[in-house]
C-alpha positions in Angstrom: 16.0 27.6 19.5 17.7 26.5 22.3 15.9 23.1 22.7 16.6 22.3 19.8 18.8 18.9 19.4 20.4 19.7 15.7 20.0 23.8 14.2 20.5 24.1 10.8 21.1 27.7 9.9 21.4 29.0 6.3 23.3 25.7 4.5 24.1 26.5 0.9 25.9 23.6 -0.9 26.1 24.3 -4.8 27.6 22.5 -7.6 28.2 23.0 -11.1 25.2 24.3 -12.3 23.0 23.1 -9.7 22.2 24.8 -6.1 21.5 21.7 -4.3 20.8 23.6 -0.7 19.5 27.1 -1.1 19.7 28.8 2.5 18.0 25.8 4.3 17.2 26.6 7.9 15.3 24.3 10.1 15.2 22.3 13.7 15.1 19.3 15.3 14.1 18.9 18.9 15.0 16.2 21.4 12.9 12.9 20.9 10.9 14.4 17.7 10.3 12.3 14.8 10.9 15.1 12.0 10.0 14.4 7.9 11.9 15.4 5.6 10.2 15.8 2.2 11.0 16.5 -1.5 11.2 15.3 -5.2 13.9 13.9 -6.2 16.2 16.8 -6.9 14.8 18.4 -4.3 18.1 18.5 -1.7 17.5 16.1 0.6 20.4 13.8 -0.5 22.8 16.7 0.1 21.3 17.7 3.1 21.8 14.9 5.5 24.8 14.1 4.1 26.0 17.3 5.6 24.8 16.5 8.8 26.7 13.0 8.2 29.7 14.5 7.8 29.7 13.4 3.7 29.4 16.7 2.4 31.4 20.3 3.4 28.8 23.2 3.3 29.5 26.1 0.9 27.9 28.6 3.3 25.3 28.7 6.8 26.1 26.4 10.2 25.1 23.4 12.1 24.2 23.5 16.0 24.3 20.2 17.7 22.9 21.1 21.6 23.6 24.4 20.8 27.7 23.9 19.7 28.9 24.3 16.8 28.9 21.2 15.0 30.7 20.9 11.4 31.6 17.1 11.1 34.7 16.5 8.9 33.7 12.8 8.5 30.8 10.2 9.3 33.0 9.1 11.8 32.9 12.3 13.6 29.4 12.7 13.0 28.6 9.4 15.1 31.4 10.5 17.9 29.0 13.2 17.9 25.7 11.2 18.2 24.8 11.5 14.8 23.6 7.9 13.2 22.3 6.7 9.8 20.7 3.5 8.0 21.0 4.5 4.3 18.8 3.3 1.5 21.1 0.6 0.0 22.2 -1.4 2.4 25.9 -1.7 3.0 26.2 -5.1 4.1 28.5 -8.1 3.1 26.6 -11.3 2.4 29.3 -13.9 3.0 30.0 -12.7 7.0 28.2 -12.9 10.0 25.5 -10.3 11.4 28.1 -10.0 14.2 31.0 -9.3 11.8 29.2 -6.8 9.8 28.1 -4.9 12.7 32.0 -4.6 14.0 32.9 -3.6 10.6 30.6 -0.5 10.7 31.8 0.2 14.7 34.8 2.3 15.4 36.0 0.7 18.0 33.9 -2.6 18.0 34.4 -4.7 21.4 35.0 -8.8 20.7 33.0 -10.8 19.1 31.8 -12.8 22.2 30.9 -9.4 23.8 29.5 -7.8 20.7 27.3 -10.9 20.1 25.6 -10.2 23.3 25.1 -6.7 23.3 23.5 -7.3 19.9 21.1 -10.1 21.3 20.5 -7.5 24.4 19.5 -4.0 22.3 17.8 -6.3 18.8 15.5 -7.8 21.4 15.4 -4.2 23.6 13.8 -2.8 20.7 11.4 -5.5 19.2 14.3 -6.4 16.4 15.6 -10.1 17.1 18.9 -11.0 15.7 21.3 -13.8 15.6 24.6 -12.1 15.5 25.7 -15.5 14.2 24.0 -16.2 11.0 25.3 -15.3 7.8 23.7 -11.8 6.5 23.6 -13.7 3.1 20.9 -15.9 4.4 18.6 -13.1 6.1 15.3 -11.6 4.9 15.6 -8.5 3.7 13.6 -7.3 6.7 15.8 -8.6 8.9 18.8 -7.3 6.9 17.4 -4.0 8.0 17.5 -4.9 11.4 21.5 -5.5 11.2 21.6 -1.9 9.9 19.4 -0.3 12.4 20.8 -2.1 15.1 24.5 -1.5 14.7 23.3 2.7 14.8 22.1 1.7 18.5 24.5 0.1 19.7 26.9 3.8 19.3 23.7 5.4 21.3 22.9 8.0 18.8 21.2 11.4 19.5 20.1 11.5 16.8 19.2 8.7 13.8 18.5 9.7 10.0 16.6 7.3 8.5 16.7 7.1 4.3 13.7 5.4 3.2 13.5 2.4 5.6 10.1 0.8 4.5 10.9 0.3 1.1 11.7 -3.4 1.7 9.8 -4.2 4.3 6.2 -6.2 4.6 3.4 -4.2 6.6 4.1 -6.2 9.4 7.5 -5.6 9.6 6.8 -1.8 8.9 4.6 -1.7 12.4 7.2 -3.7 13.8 9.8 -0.8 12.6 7.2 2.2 13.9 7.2 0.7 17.5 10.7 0.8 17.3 10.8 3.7 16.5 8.6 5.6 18.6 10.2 3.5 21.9 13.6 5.5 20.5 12.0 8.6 20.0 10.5 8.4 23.8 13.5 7.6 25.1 14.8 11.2 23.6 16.4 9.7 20.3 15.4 12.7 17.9 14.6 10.8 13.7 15.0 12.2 11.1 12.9 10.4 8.8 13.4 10.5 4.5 10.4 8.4 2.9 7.7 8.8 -0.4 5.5 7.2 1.5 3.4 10.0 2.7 0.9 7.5 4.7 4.1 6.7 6.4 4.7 10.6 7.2 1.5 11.2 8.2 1.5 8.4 10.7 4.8 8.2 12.2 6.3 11.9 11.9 5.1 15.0 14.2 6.5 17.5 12.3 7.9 18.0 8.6 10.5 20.2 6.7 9.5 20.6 2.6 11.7 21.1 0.0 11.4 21.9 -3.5 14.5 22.8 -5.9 17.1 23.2 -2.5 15.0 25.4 -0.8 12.6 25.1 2.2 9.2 25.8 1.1 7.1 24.3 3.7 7.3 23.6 7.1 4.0 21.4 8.9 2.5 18.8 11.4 1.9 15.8 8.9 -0.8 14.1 11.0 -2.9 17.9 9.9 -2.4 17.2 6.2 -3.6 14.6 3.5 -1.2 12.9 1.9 -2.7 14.8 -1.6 -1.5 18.2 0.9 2.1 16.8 1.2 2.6 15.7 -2.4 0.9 19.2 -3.9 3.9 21.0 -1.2 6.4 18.9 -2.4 5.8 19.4 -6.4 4.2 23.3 -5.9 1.5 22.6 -8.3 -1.8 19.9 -8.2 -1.1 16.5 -8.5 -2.9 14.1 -11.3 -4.1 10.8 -9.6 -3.9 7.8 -12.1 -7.1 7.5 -13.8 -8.0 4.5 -15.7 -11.4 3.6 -17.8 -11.4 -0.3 -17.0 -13.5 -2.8 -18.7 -13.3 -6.3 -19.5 -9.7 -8.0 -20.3 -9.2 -9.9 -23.4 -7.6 -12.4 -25.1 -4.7 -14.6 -23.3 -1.6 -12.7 -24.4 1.2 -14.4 -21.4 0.9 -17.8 -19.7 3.2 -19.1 -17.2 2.6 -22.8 -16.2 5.2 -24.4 -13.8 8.0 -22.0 -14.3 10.9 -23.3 -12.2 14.6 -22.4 -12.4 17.7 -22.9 -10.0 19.3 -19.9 -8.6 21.5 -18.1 -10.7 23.7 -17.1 -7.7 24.9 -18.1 -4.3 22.4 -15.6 -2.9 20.1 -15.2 -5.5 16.5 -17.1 -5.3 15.3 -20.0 -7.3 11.8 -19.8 -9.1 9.1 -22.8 -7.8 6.2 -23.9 -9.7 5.7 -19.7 -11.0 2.2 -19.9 -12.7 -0.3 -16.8 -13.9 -2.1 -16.2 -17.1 -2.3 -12.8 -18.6 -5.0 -11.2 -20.9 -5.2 -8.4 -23.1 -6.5 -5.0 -21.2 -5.4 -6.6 -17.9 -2.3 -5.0 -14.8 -1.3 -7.5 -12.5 0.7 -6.5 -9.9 3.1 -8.8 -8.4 4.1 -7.6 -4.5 6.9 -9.0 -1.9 9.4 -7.9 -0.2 13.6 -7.6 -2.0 15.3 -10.5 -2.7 11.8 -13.1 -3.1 12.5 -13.7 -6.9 11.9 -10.3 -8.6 14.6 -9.8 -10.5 15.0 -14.2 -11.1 11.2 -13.5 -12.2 11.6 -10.9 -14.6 15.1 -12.3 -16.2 12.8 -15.3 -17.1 10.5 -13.4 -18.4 12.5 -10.8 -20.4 14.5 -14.1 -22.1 17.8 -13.0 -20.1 17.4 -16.5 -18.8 15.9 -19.2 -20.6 13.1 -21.7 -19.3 12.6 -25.1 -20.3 10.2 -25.7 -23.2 6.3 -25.5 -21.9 6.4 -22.7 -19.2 6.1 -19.3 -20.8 3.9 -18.6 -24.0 3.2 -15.8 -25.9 -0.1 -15.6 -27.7 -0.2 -19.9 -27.6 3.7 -19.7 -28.9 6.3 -21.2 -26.7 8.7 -18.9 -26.4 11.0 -19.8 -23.2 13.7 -20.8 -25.5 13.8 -17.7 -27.2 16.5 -14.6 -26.1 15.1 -11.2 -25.4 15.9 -9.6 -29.7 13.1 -12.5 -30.3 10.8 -12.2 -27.8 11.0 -8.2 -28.1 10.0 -8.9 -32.0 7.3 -10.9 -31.1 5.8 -8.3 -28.7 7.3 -9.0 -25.2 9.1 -6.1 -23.4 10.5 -5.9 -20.1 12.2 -3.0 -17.9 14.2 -4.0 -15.1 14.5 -2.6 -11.5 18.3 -1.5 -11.8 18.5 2.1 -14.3 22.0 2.2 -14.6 24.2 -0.9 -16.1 21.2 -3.1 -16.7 18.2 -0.7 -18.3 20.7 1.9 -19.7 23.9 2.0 -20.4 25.8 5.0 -18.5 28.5 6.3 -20.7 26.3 5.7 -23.6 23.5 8.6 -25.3 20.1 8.7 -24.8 19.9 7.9 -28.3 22.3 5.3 -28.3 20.1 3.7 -25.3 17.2 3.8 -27.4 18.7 2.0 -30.0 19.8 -0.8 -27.5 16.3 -1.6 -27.0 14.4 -0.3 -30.1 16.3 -1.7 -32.9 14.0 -4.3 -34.0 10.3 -2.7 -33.5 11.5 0.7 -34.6 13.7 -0.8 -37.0 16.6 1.3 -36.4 19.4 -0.6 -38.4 18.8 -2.5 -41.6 21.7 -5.4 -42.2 24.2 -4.0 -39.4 23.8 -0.5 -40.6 22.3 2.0 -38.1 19.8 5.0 -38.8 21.4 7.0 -36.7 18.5 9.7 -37.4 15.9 7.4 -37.0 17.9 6.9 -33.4 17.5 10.4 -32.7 14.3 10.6 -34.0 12.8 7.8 -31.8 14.8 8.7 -28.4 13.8 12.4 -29.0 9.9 10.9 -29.4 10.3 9.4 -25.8 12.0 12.7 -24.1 9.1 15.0 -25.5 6.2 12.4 -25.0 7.5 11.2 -21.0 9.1 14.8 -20.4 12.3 13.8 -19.2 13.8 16.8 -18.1 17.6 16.7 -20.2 19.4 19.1 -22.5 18.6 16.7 -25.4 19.1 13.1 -26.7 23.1 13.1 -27.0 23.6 13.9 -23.4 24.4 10.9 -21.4 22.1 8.4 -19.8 24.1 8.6 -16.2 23.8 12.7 -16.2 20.2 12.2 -15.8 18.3 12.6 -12.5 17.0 9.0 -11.6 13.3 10.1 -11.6 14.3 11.3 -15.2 16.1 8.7 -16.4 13.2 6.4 -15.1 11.1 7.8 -17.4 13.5 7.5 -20.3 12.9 3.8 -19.4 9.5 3.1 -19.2 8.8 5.8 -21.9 11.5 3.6 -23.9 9.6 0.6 -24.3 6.0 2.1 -24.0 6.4 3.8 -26.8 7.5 0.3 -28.6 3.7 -0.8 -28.8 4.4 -4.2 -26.5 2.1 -6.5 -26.2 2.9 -7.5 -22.7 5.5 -5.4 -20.8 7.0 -6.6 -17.7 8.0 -3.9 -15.5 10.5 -4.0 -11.7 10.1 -1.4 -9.5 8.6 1.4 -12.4 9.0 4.4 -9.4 11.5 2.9 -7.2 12.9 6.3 -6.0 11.1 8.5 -8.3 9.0 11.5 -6.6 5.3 12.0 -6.5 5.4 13.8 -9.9 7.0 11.3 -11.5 5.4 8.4 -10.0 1.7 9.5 -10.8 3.2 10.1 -14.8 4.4 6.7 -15.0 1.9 5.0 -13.5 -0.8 7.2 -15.6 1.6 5.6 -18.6 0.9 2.2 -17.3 -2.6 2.3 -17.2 -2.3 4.3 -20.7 -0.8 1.2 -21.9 -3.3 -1.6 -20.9 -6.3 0.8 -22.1 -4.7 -0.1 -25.3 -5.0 -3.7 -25.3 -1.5 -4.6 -24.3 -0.9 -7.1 -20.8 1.4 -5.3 -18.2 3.0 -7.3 -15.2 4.4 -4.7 -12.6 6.3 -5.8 -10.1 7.0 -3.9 -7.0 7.9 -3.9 -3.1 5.4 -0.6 -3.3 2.1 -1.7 -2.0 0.4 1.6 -2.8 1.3 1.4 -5.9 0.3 -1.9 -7.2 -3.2 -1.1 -5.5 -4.0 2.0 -7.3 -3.3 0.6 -10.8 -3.1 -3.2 -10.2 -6.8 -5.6 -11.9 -5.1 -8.5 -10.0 -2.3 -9.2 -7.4 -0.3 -12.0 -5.9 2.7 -11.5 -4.1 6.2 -13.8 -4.4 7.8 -15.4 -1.1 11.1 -17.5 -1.7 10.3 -17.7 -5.5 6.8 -18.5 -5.6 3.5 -16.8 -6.2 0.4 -16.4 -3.4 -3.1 -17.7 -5.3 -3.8 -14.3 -7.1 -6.7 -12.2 -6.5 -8.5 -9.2 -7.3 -6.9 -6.2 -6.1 -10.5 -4.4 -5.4 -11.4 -5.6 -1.9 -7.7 -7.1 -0.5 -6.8 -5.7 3.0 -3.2 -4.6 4.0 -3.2 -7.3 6.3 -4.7 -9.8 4.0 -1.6 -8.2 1.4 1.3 -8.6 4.5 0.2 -12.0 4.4 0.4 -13.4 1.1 3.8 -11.3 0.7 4.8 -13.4 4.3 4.7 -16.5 2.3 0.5 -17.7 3.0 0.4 -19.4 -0.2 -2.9 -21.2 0.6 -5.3 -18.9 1.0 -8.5 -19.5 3.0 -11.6 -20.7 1.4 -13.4 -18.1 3.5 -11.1 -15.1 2.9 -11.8 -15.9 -1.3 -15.7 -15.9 -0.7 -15.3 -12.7 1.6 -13.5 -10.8 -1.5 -15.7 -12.1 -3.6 -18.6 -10.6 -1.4 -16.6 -7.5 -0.9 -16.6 -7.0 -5.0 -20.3 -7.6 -5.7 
């Protein structure tokens, strides 16, 4: 093991009630793009934020070139080569590329100096940057960038990388791989945390496997389906989404000229938004964070109201109406953010039912609650979505967030909606979880209702999507049948191509007779 950049030897970290690292052992060489793997749950959070210098190991060692190496802090960790670009992005939107880089520098040089080196390693490694634009105004592609570059510039041995594609279009994501692999051949070791298994299999040359804090797999990616690396992950075999299809319906949802202003400085305004749904029928909306989603659904949901004539339910105008009404008339909605916007975190399972299910499970009757009825109906959504909790009093933030995902969704499935608009229904969630929610999706539409999914995950929206457009500084792409659209064809419309080529429709067309 001694060419091995980073050893990890026997790490045990355990909390109340939980081992979240069970005697993990595993190495890292010099210039190797190493996976990391798991469910949620599954450790890998606690893991690198060992290596990070986050967390303080209960038990086992770190090697680091063969020295010890037990980092007190992340800022020992990166004195130490160690660098990371975490999921969220920790960036603030009113300063400068340039000003957000030196915050996340320990010893930043001056600005004028800083600006260049950024300019000199963003266009080294295929990532352009203008250190002087305002991080508020970026893409979130290029948001990434800021991230990614201000770990080079400290020269890191070695870079731990927390789900980086999530946010990005295809292009940018091929754009991200050369980058990466011009780092890892320069002798930059990556470790690299993504559900995307396509990703895995592509990019990574070897892979560590966890499952419930312990290493239960070790492999070379590129040998193994993706199927392989999900059925190691969960230890049993993994349901694919299955759906019936047949002919959609009635017109449930129509959108015509939906347009709304910004609700924010950095938020996105809504232009000329217009689909048609119909009974029986998943359209999936694609495009990369910080397009519209969240503008989209709040004008869906009735969190903001639209101007009369732009959203109808069943031939009823209803984008005066607030969400209570438009939830009693059949239109549910479950946004991207779990905790302070789908659930409340201090409050029950059963008290986050009632939030949402007073009116079609008539919970209350003139102000008065049925608290059993509460119970009754939350309890219905943990047994019927298996949301892994002691039971429907314990609190929504002391769930997992694969579990309390699926309190969610299962939430408002189990409502009966006649259209449910859903943000990011897996963002996060492992494979397990991902293929029951999805299978729950599909459930629903066999049933007659309209569902509007609306994710940055491309694999997703094509295994369970009838339809899909993509939304590009608040508007849509021309929609199109999911059956027959290429990734690049996808990358494009979510890259803002709203007028499609007359050619490329009669091609898909061909494709689906």
């Amino acid at each position: 093991m001694t060419d091995a950049l980073l050893t990890l030897e026997g790490l045990t970290k355990a909390y109340p009630g939980v081992v979240a690292n069970d005697d993990v052992s595993f190495q890292i060489k010099p210039g190797e793009v190493h996976a990391l793997l798991g469910e949620n749950g599954a450790g890998k959070s606690t893991l690198v934020k060992t290596i990070y210098g986050l967390v303080k190991p209960d038990a086992g060692r770190m090697l680091l070139n063969g020295t010890p190496f037990a980092p007190a802090n992340p800022r020992a960790a990166r004195a130490a080569g160690v660098a990371m670009v975490f999921q969220h992005f920790s960036l603030f939107d009113a300063l400068s590329v340039a000003e957000n880089v030196a915050l996340g520098m320990d010893d930043p040089p001056g600005q004028r100096q800083l600006g260049a080196r950024i300019r000199e390693v963003s266009e080294a490694y295929g990532l352009p940057l203008d250190p002087d634009r305002t991080v508020g105004d970026l893409s979130a592609g290029e948001r990434q960038r800021v991230e990614i570059v201000r770990c080079l510039l400290q020269n890191p041995k070695l870079l731990i990388m927390d789900e980086p594609t999530s946010v990005l279009t295809p292009q940018e994501v091929q754009i991200l791989f050369t980058t990466l692999r011009k780092l890892a051949a320069e002798g930059t070791s990556i470790l690299y945390i993504s559900h995307k298994l396509e990703e895995i299999r592509n990019l990574c040359e070897d892979a560590t496997v966890l499952r419930l804090g312990r290493v239960v797999a070790t492999c070379d990616p590129r040998e193994k389906t993706a199927r392989d690396l999900a059925e190691m992950m969960v230890g049993s075999v993994l349901h694919q989404p299955e759906r019936e299809g047949g002919e959609s319906g009635e017109v449930l949802l129509e959108v015509t000229g939906l347009s709304l202003p910004a609700p924010s400085d950095f938020g996105t305004p809504l232009r000329e938004i217009g689909f048609t749904l119909r009974a029986g029928e998943v359209l999936g909306i694609g495009g990369v964070a910080g397009n519209g989603q969240d503008e989209l659904l709040a004008a869906l949901s009735g969190e903001r109201p639209a101007p009369p004539g732009m959203i109808s339910l069943r031939g009823r105008d209803v984008g005066r109406l607030r969400p209570t009404a438009r939830r009693a008339l059949g239109l549910l909605a479950a946004p991207e953010e779990r905790l302070g916007h789908a659930a409340a975190p201090e409050m029950s399972l059963t008290e986050n039912a009632l939030l949402t299910g007073d009116v079609r499970e008539r919970l209350s009757t003139r102000g008065f609650i049925h608290w059993g009825k509460a119970r009754d109906f939350a309890t219905r959504v943990i047994e019927r979505f298996d949301v892994r909790t002691p039971g429907a009093e314990t609190a929504a933030g002391a769930l997992s967030g694969g579990n309390l995902q699926k309190f969610v969704i299962g939430r408002e499935i189990l409502q009966k909606p006649d259209v449910f608009v859903v943000n990011q229904p897996t963002w996060g969630v492992d494979a397990s979880a991902a293929a029951a929610i999805r299978q729950a999706l599909l459930d629903l539409a066999e049933t007659g209702a309209g569902v509007v999914v609306i994710s940055q995950d491309l694999d997703e929206l094509m295994d369970i999507a009838d339809h899909f457009t993509a939304l590009n500084e608040g508007r849509l792409a021309p929609i199109r049948p999911a059956r027959g659209l290429t990734i690049e064809e996808v990358g494009l419309m979510m890259g803002g191509a709203h007028d499609m080529d007359v050619a490329d429709e009669n091609a898909i067309a061909e494709v689906q007779a």
